[in-house]
N, C-alpha and C positions, 0 to 999 in steps of 0.2 A: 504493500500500500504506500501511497504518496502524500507525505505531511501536508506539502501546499496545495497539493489538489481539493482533500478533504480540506481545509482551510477554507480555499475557493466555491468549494460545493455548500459550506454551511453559511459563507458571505452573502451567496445565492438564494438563499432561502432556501434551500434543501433539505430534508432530511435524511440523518446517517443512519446506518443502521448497526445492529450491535455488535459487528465485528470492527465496523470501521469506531466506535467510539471504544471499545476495548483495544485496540491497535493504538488508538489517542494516548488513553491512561496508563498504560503499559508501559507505551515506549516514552514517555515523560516520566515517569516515578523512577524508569532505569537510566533517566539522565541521557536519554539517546537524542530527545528533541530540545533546545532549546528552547531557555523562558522565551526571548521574542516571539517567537513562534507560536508556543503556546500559551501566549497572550492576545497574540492574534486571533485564533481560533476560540479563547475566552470572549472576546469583543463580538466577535461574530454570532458566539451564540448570545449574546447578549443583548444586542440588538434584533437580531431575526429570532429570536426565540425556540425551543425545544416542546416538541409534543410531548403528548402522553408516553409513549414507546420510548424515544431520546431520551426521557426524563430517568424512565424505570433503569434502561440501558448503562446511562450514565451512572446512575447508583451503584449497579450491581458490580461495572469496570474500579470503581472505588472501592468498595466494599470487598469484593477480592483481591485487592489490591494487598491485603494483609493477611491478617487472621481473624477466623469466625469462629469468637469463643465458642463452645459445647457445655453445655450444662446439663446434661442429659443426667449425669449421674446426679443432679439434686434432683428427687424428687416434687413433684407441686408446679403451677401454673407461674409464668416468667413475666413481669408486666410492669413497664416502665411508666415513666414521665417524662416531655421534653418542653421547654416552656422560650418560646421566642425570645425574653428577656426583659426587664424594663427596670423600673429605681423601684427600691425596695420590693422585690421579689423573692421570697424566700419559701415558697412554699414546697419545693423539695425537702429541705429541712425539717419540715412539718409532716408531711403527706408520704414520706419514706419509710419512717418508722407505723405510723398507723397501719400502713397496706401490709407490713412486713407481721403486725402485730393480730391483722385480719387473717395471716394463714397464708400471704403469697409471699413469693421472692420478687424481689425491688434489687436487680442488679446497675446498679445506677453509675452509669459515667458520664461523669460535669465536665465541666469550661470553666475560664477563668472570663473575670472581667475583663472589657477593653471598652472604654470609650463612658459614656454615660450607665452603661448598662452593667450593675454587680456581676461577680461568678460564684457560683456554689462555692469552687474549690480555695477561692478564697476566704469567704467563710468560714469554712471547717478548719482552714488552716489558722481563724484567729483562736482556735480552741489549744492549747499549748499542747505538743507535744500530738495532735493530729495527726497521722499520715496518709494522704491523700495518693502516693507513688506505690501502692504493692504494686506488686507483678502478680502474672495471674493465678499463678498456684493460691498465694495469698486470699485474693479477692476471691476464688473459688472456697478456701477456709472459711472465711467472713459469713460468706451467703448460706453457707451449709450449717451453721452455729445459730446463724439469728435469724437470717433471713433477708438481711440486704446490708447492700453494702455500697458505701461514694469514693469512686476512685477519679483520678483524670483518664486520659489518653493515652494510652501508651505506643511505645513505637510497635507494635505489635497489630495493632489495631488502626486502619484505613490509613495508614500512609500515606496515598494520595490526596486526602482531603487534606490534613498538613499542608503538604506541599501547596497542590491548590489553593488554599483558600489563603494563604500570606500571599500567591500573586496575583489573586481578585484585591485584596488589600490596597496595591498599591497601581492597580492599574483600574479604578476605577469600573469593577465589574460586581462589586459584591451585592450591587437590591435586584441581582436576577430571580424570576421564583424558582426555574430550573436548577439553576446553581446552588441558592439554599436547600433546596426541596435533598439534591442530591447529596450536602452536606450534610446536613441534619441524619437524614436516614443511614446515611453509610455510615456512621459512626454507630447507631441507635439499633439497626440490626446484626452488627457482628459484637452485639452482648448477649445474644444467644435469646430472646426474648421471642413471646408468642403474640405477647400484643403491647397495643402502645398508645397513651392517653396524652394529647397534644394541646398545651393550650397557647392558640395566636394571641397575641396583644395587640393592640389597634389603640390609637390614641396619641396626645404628645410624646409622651414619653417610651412607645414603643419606635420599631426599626418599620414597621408597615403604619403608617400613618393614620390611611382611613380605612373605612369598614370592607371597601370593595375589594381591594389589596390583602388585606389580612384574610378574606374568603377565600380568593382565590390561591393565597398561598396554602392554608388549610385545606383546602381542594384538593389541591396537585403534594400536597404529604400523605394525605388518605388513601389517594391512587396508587400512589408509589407504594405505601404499607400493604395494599389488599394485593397490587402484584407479585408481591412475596409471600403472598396468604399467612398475611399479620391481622390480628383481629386488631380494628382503632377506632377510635374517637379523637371528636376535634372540638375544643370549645374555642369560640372567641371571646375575649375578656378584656374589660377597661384597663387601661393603661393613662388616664389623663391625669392622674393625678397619683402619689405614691400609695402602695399596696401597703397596709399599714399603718404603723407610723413611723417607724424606725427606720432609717436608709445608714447604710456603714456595715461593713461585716460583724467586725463583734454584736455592736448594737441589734443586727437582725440576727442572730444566733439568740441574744439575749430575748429577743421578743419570740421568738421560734418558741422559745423554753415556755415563756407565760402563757403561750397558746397553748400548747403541752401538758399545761397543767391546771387547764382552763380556767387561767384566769383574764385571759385577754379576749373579748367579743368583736364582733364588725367584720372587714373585708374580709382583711387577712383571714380569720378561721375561716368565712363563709364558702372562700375561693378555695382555700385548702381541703375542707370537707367533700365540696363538689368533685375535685380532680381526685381525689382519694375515693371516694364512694363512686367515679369512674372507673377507679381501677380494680374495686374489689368489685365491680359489675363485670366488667372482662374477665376477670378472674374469676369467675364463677361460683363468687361465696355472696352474691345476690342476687336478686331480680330482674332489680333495676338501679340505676344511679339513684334515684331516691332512699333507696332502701339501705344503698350502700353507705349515704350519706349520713344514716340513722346510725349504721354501726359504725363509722368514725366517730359521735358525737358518743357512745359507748366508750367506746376505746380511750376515749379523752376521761369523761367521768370517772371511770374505773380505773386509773391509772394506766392501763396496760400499753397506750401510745408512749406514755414518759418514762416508763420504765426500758420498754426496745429502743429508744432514744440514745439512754445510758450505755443498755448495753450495746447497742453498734458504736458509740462513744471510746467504749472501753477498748473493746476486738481491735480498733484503730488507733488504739494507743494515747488515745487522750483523755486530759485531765478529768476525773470522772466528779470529784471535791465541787470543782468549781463548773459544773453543771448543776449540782444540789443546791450553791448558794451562787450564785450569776454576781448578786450585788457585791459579792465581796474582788471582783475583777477591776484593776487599775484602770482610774478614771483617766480621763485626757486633760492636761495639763490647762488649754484654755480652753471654757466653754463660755459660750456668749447666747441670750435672749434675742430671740428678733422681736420688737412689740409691733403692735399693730400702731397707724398713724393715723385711722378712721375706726366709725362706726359702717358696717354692711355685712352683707353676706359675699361669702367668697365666692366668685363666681365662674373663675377660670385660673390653671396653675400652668404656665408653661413648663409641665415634668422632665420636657428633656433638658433643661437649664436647670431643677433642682436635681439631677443624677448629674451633670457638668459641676453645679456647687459642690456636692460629697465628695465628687472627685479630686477639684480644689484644695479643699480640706486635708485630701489627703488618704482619704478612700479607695479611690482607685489610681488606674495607671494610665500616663497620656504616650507612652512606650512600653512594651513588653519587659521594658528592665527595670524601669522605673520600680520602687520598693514603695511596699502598702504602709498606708500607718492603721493597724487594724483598730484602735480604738476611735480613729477620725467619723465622722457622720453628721449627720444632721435628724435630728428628732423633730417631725413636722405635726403637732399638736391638732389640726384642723384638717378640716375633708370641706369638697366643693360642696355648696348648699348649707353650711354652718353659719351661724352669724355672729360676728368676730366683733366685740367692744374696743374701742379705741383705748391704749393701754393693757391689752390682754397680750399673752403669749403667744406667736402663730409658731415660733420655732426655735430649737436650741442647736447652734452650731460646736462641735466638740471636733477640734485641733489640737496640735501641738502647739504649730505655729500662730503667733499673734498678728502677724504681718497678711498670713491668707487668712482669717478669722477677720478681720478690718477687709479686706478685699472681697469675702461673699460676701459680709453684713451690707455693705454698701451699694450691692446692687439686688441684693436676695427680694426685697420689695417692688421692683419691677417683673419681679417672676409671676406675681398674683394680680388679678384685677376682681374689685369689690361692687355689688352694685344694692344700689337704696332699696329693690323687690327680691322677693324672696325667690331665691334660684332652687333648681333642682339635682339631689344627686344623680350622675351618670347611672345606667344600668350595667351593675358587674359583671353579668354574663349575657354577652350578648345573641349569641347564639350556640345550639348542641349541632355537630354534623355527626352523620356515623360513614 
């Protein structure tokens, strides 16, 4: 086969077919084709876009590209979570242990943060002494002991996506839905899994902006899961304002915990209960997502979510002390109030400039090497449709730094708009697909 021809034919609007897009992955993961090249051929299809077939094709060229863990020796149904991403999103955290505690295995491999958007794996890692790096004999221990387990990426697993996806990064190809679609999936089915509970974000603070974008990315991840005869679901869920209130890694570990132990009510559990009572619905220890949603809210009452919490806690090597008592974990050096400068209702939060503040702070990372400060964050006290007294608390910035602390505070107030009639909150789920 001919690199630039296939190039030529996809520039064309053509479609490839599975030999010629496995000849693609192939001879790029083994350094035969050149980035230009295959940058080229990313733009192409980026522009003329990927069918259904192209899409599934593309995956499977990824996804073979490594290793397809086998779980076959644990006994019990496989059934993940993957969550497009957005500020304060931690319902992995949450919704891991309940499912694992429902009777399934939750093999779960995360991502790190980049940009606006937290990662799992940084999170866990503000838990001291964490290890997010087993190898897979490991992570097969883990899952066999408790019942799920959060690892990263390992070089073992879709290598080409790796590669890939650093040079969509920087060659301006990454909001394709083919490309994500084949991202996402090729990492999410060589975890040995039988099904997969997906939920899109839509809104500011997500990477799919509006509702029609986030369907059809949900779409074409559905098709791709059922061509692999994956059982899934798709919810799409607000993103316009942060999930919670807690955005920063520790801080959403720490909020994870009170959910856990229910003492924390609103989005957060709402959304975590739904994607969790989806997966012990796939998992066939319900009826329906409703139903499932009844035994997570179980699972919470009777300890039994915060208990599998601990113990997948433990299995990975982290502080178990300071899971029982959260508050006794080092505070951040400066933290600073935002107050309110009006009377109103809040009526719009630009989220992806409050996921850029956390980051500020010092939350996340605006390079891959950049160092987290895991105690950094922002605690956002209010939700859209609340109505905020002049002189009240909308938010608490926690840095080290006084210098970025003075730098969000000072424009954290044009992130929100207040208005004199009562607004209404967003709806959290805005749609179920199967």
């Amino acid at each position: 086969m001919n690199t630039i021809e296939l190039i030529r034919k996809k520039r064309d609007g053509e479609s490839l077919n599975g030999n010629e897009i496995d000849f693609l992955i192939s001879s790029y993961t083994k350094n035969k084709i050149p980035d230009y090249q295959f940058s080229a051929f990313l733009m192409a299809a980026f522009l003329k876009g990927m069918n259904k077939d192209e899409t599934s094709a593309l995956t499977k060229a990824m996804l073979y590209s490594g290793k397809v863990i086998d779980l076959k020796s644990i006994p019990g149904i496989k059934i993940d979570k993957h969550s497009t991403g957005g500020v304060g999103d931690k319902t992995s955290l949450i919704l891991a242990p309940i499912a694992a505690a429902a009777g399934l295995n939750v093999p779960m491999i995360s991502g790190r943060g980049l940009g606006h958007s937290g990662g799992t794996l940084d999170k866990l890692e503000s838990i001291p002494g964490f290890k997010t790096d087993l190898n897979l004999t490991e992570y097969k221990k883990v899952i066999k002991k408790c019942g799920a387990v959060l690892i990263g990426q390992t070089k073992e697993i879709a290598p080409a996506d790796k590669l890939i996806y650093s040079l969509r990064d920087v060659t301006a190809t990454v909001e394709s839905i083919p490309l994500i679609t084949a991202s996402i999936m090729s990492k999410k089915l060589a975890e040995g899994i039988d099904g997969l509970v997906l939920d899109v974000k839509t809104g500011s603070g997500a990477f799919m902006k509006n509702l029609k974008d986030a369907e059809a990315l949900a779409q074409s991840l559905i098709n791709t899961a059922k061509s692999f005869d994956k059982k899934v679901i798709a919810l799409i869920t607000d993103m316009n304002q942060p999930l919670g209130n807690y955005i920063g890694n520790w801080l959403e570990i720490y909020e994870s915990i009170k959910v856990l132990q229910g003492e924390v009510k609103g989005d957060l559990l709402e959304l975590s209960k739904t994607l969790s009572g989806a997966m012990i619905f796939l998992g066939g220890k319900a009826s329906s997502i409703e139903e499932g949603k009844e035994i997570s809210q179980e699972l919470i009452d009777n300890g039994k979510a915060f208990k599998k919490f601990l113990e997948i806690v433990k299995l990975q090597g982290g502080n178990i002390k300071l899971m029982e008592h959260p508050e006794t974990y080092p505070k951040s050096k400066v933290i600073e109030k935002v107050i309110s400068k009006e009377n109103g209702y809040l009526k719009s939060i630009n989220n992806f400039e409050i996921g850029m503040a956390a980051l500020e702070l010092g939350a996340g990372r605006k390079t891959k090497e950049d160092k987290i400060d895991f105690k950094a964050g922002i605690i956002f006290n209010k939700k859209l449709g609340n109505f905020v007294k002049k002189g009240e608390t909308i938010a608490e910035l926690h840095t080290s730094s006084e210098t970025k602390c003075k730098n969000v505070k000072a424009n954290f107030y044009n992130f929100l708009e207040f208005s004199n009639h009562k607004t209404s909150q967003p709806e959290l789920i805005k749609k179920i697909i199967y």
